[in-house]
C-alpha positions, -999 to +999 in steps of 0.1 A: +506-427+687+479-434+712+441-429+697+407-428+716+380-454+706+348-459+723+331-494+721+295-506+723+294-538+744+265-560+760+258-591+777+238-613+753+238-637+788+223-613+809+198-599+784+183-633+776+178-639+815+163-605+822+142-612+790+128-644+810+127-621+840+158-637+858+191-625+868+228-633+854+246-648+885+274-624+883+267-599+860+237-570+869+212-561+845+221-533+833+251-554+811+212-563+791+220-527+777+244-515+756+275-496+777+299-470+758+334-479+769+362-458+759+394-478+749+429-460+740+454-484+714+471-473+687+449-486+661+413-495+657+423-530+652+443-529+683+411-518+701+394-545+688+417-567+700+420-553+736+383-553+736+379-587+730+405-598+756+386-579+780+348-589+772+352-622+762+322-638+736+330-668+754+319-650+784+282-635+772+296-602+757+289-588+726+309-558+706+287-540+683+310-519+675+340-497+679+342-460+666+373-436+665+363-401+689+378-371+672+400-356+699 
């Protein structure tokens, strides 16, 4: 069975440059700000998971958190 998650995810890159008033080189600013995201796995550990492949912390992003949506 397939479940709906949505995700809270910024740039932790990106939010310290447009804190010093700069620009990430790849990223826009609006990755400073949180985005909703909706992920589909069969569990909310899979969605983790996904998520992480996807937005690496390696790579500046940050997963606040992941939330089931009621469908």
């Amino acid at each position: 069975m397939t479940l709906k998650f949505e995700a809270a995810i910024f740039n932790e890159t990106v939010l310290a440059a447009v804190q010093q008033g700069e620009h990430h080189k790849d990223l826009s600013d609006d990755w400073a700000d949180t985005h909703y995201i909706e992920v589909t796995a069969p569990s909310l550990d899979a969605a983790w998971s996904k998520m992480r492949q996807k937005y690496k912390a390696a790579n500046g992003f940050v997963i606040k958190a992941i939330d089931k949506i009621d469908q």
